[in-house]
SESE-301687 format. One record per residue (C-alpha): x negated, y, z; residue in one letter. Coordinates in pm, whole numbers, plus 50000, padded with zeros to 5 digits. Example, Ala and Ser with C-alpha at 12.3 -4.5 7.8 and 13.67 -1.06 7.14 Angstrom:
BEGIN
487704955050780A486334989450714S
# end
This chain:
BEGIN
042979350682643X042629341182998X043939372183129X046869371982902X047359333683130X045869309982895X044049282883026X040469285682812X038199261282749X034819278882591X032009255782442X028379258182409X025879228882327X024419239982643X027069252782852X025269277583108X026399298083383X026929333183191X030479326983127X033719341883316X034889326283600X038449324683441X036719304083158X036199264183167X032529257782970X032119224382829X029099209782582X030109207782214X028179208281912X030419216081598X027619197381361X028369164981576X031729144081493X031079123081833X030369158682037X033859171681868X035989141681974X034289141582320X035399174782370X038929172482252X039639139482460X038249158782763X040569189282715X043839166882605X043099141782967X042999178783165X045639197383051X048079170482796X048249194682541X046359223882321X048209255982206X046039275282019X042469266881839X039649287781833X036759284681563X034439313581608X031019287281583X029109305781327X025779318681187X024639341580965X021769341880637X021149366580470X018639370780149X018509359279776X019959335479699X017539312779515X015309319479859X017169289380044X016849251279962X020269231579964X019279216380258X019149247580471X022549258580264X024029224480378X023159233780749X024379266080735X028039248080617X027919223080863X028229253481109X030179276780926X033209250980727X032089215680825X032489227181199X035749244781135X036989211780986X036069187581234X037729203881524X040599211881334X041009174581269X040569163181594X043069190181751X045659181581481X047149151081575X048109162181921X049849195281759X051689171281510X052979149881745X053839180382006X055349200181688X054069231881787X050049249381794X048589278581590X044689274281497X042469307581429X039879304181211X037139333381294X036249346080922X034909378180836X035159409080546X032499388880356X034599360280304X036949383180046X033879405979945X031119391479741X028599413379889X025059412379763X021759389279929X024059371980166X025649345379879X025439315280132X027269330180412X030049345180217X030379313880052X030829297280332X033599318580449X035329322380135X035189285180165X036929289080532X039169313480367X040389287180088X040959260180354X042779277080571X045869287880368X045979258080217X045999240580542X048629264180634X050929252380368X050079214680466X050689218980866X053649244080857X056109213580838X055009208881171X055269240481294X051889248881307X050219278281154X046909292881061X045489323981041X042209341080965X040749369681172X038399389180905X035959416881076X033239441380931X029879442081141X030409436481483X028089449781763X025669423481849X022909401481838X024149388381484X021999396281293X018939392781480X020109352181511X020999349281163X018899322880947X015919335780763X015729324080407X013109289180378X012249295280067X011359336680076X010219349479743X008609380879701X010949395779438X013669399779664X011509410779976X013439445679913X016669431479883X016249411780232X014729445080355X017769465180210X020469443280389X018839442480727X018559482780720X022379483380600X023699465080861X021369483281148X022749517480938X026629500280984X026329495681349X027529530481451X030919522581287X030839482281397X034149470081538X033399456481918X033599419182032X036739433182217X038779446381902X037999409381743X038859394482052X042289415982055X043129401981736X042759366181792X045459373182111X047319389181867X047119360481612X047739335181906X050729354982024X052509367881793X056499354681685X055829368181302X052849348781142X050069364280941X047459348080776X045149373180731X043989396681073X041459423780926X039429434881193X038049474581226X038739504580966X036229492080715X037659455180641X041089471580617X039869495280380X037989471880204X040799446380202X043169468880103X040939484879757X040129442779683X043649431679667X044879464979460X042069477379231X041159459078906X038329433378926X035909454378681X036819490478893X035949468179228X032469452379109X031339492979004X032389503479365X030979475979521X027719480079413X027799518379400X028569514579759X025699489679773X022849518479613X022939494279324X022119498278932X025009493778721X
# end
């Protein structure tokens, strides 16, 4: 984004020294409404206006899904939608009033695939999913737009920082053992950091709006066979895919 001569802010609750000198770090924390309007008010006094909104905040959980309390569910939203929604309203006024901003919602393939031990995250991003088109309808009046960028497995630490379960039962110590070893086995074909990151320029870019960015060969695919095959065709594939019984 910076290279493409965007002024970018990044955000960290700790904002260190790692990031690139083209990038402006300040402290956020997405689960704090004072921390988001702090941050906005800061960027808005700098620079008087804000094109295009990031939300790429996330974390992952994976396991059963009887193997987390609510409360560790609710902290898992309050990254994943709660913090979506709380920038998003504090960045909206100022692209109201300016009549112009496009806001990118970081999603991923499980938010349209209902994929099996990791019911908590994809609900959260089906929830991000839901959201965000409506919000599109809502804000387009103003001629802002929304869009969701929706990779596979990306190469990373994601998975090793993702949320163990709080409740762990042993019935499902397979299944959390089976998803770990799928994703490890899905790295080879991961998308990189840079092909997400060349979608979201693309999303903040382009003249003709999409809502939906599918990231990698995989989430096309994928998208593709969810959209066109019937529901009870999908579910067999799914979990044939998966190794599971039918």
């Amino acid at each position: 984004m910076a290279r493409a001569g965007f002024t970018v802010f990044g955000t960290s609750r700790k904002p260190g020294e790692t990031a690139p000198s083209e990038v402006t770090m300040l402290a956020c924390d997405v689960t704090d409404d004072a921390s988001v309007t702090a941050l906005i008010s800061q960027v808005l006094a700098r620079t008087g206006r804000i094109d295009v909104l990031v939300n790429n905040a996330g974390v992952g959980m994976f396991g059963g899904a009887e193997e987390s309390s609510a409360a560790q569910v609710q902290r898992l939203y309050d990254v994943n939608l709660f913090g979506v929604v709380r920038l998003i309203n504090a960045v909206l006024p100022s692209m109201r009033e300016r009549g112009k901003g496009r806001i990118i919602n970081l999603s991923s393939a499980l938010g349209f695939i209902p994929a099996p031990y990791s019911a908590h995250y994809a609900g959260s991003k089906f929830a991000v999913e839901g959201y965000s088109e409506s919000l599109d309808h809502e804000v387009r009046a103003f001629n802002v737009r929304v869009c969701l960028i929706e990779p596979g497995t990306v190469t990373g630490n994601f998975d090793q920082s993702a949320l163990e379960p709080d409740a762990k039962k042993p019935e499902y110590d397979g299944g959390r053992a089976w998803v770990h070893d799928f994703i490890r086995k899905s790295l080879p074909k991961a998308v990189s950091p840079e092909e997400v990151a060349e979608a979201v320029l693309q999303a903040a870019t382009t003249s003709r709006h999409r809502l939906r960015y599918p990231v990698g060969k995989v989430a096309k695919q994928v998208s593709l066979l969810r959209r066109l095959m019937p529901a009870r065709l999908f579910d067999k594939a799914l979990r044939q895919q998966f190794g599971l019984p039918s």
